[in-house]
FIPAMAR-261280 format. One record per residue (C-alpha): residue number from 1; y, z, x; chain; residue in one letter. Coordinates in steps of 0.001 Angstrom, whole numbers, plus 500000, padded with zeros to 6 digits. Layout:
! residues N
(NUM; (Y; Z; X); "A"; "A")
...
END
This chain:
! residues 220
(1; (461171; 598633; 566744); "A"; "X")
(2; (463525; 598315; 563519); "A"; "X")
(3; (464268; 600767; 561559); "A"; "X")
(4; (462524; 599935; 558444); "A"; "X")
(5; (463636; 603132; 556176); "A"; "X")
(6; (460809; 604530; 556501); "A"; "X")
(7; (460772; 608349; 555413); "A"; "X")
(8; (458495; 610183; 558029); "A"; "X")
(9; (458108; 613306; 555211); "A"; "X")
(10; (455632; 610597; 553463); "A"; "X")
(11; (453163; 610632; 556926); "A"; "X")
(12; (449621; 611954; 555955); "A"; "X")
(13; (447954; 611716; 559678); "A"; "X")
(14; (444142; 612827; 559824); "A"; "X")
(15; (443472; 615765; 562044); "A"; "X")
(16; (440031; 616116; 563712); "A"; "X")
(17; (438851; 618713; 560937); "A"; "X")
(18; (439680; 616448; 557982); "A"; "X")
(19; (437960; 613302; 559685); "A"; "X")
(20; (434724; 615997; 560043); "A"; "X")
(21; (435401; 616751; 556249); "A"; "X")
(22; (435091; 612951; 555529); "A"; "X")
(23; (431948; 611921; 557762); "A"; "X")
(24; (430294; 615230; 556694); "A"; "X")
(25; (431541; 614497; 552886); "A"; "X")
(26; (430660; 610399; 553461); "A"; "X")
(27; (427128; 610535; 555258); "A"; "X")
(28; (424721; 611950; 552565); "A"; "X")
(29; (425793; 608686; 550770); "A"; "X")
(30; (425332; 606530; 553546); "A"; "X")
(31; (422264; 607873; 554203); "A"; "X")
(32; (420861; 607532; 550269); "A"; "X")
(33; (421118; 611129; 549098); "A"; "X")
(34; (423617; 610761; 546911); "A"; "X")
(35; (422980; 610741; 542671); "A"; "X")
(36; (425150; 608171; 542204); "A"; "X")
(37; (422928; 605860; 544089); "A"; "X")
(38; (419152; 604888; 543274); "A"; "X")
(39; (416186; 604524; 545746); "A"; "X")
(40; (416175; 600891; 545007); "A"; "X")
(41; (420207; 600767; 546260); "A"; "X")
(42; (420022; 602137; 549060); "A"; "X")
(43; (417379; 600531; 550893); "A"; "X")
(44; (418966; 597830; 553354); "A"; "X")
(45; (417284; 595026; 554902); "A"; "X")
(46; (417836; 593048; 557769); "A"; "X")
(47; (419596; 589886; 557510); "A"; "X")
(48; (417348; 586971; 557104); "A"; "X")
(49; (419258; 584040; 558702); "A"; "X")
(50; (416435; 581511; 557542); "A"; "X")
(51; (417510; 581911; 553722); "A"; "X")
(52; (421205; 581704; 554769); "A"; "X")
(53; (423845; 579376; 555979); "A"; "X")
(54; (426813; 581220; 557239); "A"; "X")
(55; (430233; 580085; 559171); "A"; "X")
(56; (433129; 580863; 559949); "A"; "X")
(57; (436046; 578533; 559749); "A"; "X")
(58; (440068; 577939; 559324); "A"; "X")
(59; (440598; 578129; 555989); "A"; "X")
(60; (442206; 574770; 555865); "A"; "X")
(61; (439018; 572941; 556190); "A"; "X")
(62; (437436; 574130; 553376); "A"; "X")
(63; (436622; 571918; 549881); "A"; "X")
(64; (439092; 573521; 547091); "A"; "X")
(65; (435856; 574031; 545382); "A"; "X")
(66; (434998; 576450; 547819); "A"; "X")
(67; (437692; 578574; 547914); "A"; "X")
(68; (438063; 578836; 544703); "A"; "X")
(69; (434132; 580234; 544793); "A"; "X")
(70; (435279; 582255; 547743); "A"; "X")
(71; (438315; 583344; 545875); "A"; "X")
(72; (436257; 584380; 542393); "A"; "X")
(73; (433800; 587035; 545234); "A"; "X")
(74; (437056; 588588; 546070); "A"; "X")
(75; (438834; 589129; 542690); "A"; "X")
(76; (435534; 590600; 541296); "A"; "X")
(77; (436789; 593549; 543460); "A"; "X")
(78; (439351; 594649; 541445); "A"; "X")
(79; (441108; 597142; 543458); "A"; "X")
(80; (442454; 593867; 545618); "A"; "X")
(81; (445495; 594241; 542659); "A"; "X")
(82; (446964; 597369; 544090); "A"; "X")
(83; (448030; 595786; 547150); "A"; "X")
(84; (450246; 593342; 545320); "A"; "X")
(85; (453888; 595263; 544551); "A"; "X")
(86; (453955; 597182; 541164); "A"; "X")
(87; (457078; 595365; 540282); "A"; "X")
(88; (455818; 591951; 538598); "A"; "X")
(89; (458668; 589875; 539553); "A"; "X")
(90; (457936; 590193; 543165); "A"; "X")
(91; (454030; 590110; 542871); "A"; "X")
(92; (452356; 588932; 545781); "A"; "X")
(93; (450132; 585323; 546101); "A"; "X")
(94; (447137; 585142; 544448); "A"; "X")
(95; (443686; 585405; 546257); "A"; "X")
(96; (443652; 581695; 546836); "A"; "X")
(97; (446838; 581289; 548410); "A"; "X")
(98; (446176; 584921; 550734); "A"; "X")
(99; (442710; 582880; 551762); "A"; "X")
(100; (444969; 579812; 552778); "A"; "X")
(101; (447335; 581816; 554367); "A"; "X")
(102; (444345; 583759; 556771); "A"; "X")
(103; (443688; 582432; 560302); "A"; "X")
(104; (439797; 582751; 560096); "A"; "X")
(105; (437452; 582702; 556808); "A"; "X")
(106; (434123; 583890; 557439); "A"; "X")
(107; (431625; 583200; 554521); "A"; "X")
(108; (427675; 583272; 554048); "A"; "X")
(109; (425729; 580730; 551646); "A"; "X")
(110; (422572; 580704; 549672); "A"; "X")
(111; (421582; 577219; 548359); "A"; "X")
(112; (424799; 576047; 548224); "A"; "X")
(113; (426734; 578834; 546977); "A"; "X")
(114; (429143; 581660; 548848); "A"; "X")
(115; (427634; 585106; 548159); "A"; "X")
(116; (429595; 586867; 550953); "A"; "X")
(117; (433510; 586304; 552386); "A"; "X")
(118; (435763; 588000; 554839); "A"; "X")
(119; (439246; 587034; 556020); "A"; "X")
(120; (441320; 588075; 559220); "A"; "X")
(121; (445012; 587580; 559346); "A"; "X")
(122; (447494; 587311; 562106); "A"; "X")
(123; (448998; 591017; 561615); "A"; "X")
(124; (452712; 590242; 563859); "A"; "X")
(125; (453544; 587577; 561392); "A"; "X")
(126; (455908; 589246; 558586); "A"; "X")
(127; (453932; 589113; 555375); "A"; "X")
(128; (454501; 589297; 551486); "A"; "X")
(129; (455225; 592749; 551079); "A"; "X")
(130; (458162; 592455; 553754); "A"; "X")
(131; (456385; 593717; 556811); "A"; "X")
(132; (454875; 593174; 560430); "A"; "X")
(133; (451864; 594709; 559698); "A"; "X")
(134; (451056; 595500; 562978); "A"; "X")
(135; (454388; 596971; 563604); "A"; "X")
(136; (454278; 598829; 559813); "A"; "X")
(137; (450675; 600169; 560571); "A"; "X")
(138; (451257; 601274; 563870); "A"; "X")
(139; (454384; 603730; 563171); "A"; "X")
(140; (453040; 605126; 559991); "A"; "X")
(141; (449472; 605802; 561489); "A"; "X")
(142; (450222; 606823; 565208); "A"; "X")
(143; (447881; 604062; 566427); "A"; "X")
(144; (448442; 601172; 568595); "A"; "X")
(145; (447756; 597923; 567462); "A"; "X")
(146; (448162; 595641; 570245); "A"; "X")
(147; (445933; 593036; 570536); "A"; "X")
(148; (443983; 593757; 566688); "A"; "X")
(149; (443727; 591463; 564253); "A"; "X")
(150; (443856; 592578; 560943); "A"; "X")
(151; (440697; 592076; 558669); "A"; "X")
(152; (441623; 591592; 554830); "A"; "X")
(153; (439165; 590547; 552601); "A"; "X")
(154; (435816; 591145; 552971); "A"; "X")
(155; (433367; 591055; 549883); "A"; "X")
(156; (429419; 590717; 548963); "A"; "X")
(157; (428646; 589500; 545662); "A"; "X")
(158; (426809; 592957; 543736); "A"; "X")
(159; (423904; 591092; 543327); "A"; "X")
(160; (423498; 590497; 546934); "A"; "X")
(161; (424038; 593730; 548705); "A"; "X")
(162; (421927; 595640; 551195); "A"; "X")
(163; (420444; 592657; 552536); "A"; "X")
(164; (422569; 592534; 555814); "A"; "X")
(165; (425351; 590297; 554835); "A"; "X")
(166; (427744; 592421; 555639); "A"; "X")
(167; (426636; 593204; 558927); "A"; "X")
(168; (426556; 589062; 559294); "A"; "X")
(169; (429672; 588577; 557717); "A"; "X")
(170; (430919; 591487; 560522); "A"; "X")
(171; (429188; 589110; 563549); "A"; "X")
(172; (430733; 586866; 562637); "A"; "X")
(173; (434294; 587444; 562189); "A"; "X")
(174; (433643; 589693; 565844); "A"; "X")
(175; (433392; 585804; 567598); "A"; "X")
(176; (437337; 585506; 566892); "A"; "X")
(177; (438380; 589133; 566562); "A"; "X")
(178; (436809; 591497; 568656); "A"; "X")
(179; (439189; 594369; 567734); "A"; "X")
(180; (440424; 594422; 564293); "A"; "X")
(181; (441732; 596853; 561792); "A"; "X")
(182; (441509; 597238; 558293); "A"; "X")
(183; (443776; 598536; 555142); "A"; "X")
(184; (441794; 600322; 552060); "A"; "X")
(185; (443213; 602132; 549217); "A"; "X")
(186; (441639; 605430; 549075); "A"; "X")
(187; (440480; 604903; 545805); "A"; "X")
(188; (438167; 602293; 546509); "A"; "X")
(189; (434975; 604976; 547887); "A"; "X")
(190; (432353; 602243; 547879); "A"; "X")
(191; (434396; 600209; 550617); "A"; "X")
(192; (435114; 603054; 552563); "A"; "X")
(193; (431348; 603867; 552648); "A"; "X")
(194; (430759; 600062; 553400); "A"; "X")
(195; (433052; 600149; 556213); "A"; "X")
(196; (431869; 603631; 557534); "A"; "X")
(197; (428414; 602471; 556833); "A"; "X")
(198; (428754; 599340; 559212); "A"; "X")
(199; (430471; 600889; 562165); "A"; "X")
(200; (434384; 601057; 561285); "A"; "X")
(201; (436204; 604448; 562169); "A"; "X")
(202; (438186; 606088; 559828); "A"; "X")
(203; (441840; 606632; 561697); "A"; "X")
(204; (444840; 607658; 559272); "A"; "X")
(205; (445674; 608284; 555714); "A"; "X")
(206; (448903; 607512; 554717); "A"; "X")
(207; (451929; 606370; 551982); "A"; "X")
(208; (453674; 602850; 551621); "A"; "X")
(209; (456423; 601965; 550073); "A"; "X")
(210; (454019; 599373; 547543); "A"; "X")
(211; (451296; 601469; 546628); "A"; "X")
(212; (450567; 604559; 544290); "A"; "X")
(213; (448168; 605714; 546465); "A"; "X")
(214; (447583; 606609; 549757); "A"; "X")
(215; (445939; 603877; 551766); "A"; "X")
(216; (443428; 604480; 554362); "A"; "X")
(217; (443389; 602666; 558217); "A"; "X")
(218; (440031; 601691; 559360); "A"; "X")
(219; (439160; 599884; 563114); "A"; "X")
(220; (436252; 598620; 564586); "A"; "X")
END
C-alpha cells in the first residue's frame, strides 16, 4: 500500500475493555433509561410498510426535486460539516453533489415526501479528502475492508424517529451491500447510539489528518 504519511503515534485502536466501557456506558440509553431521553422517545415501533413507500435507487435517476428534499434530511444533521476539510479553500462538495456522487440512495416516503435517506459509496475509488477509503480505513483501524462498501449518509427526519425507518432504511441498503462500514465523528452520540441501537459494531477510534476529532469505525 502507499505510504500516505501517515503518523502511526496518532492510532487510538479499541481494546476489548474500552469496547465493554462503551456497550456498558451506551446500553442504558438504548434501552430508555437514560434522563436525557423521555418515555415517549424511546418507545420504537415496528415499521409499517402500508403508510410508506420506500426504494432504493442510483442516484442518477432521481427528480432534482428529490434530492434536493433528500439533501435538506441530511444537512439538518449538522455534524455532516466536520467531514469537509477545515481549510475553506479546499472544502469538500456539498450534500447534493456527495448524493450524486454515491452508487446506491436508499430513501423512504410518506405521501409524497422523503422522511428517511441513506447513501453507500464505492470506498476503493479515491475521494475528496485525497484518499482510498478503504485503503485509509483499513491501516488506521487494523481492520480489513475487502469486499465492504462504505455507508455515508444515513438520516431520519426528528419528527419521524422510532417508527422503524431506520431499520427499513438498513433492509434496504443490505439488498446491495451486505457488508458495509461506516465513519462517525465521536461527537455525534445520538448516531452512535442509532447505529449501536440497530445492529452496527463499534470497531476503532481513531485520528485523520481532516478532522478535530477522533472519528469512530462502525460495521455491520
Amino acid at each position: 500500500m502507499e505510504d500516505m504519511g501517515i503518523n502511526n503515534d496518532k492510532y487510538k485502536f479499541l481494546s476489548v475493555n474500552d469496547l465493554d466501557t462503551f456497550n456498558n456506558k451506551i446500553n442504558p440509553l438504548v434501552d430508555g433509561k437514560s434522563d436525557e431521553h423521555t418515555e415517549s422517545e424511546d418507545v420504537e415501533v415496528n415499521y409499517e410498510p402500508e403508510r410508506y413507500e420506500s426504494s432504493i435507487v442510483d442516484p442518477k435517476n432521481i427528480s432534482e426535486e428529490l434530492l434536493h428534499q433528500l439533501a435538506d434530511i441530511v444537512d439538518k444533521k449538522s455534524y455532516y460539516n466536520v467531514n469537509d476539510f477545515s481549510d475553506n479553500s479546499t472544502k469538500g462538495p456539498n450534500t447534493v453533489d456527495r448524493i450524486l456522487n454515491a452508487i446506491a440512495v436508499a430513501y423512504v416516503m410518506k405521501e409524497g415526501l422523503p422522511v428517511a435517506v441513506a447513501t453507500l459509496l464505492d470506498p476503493t475509488v479515491e475521494n475528496y479528502k485525497g484518499i482510498i477509503p478503504s485503503d485509509y480505513y483499513e491501516l488506521k483501524s487494523g481492520t480489513s475492508m475487502e469486499d465492504k462498501i462504505q455507508q455515508e449518509f444515513f438520516a431520519v427526519k426528528p419528527e419521524y424517529h422510532n417508527r422503524g425507518l431506520a431499520q427499513e432504511l438498513k433492509r434496504l441498503i443490505l439488498k446491495t451491500a451486505p457488508s458495509m462500514f461506516i465513519i462517525n465523528p465521536i461527537s455525534d452520540k445520538e448516531t452512535s447510539i442509532g447505529l449501536f441501537k440497530n445492529g452496527y459494531k463499534l470497531i476503532s477510534r481513531f485520528d485523520t489528518e481532516w478532522e478535530d476529532e477522533p472519528i469512530e469505525l462502525w460495521t455491520n
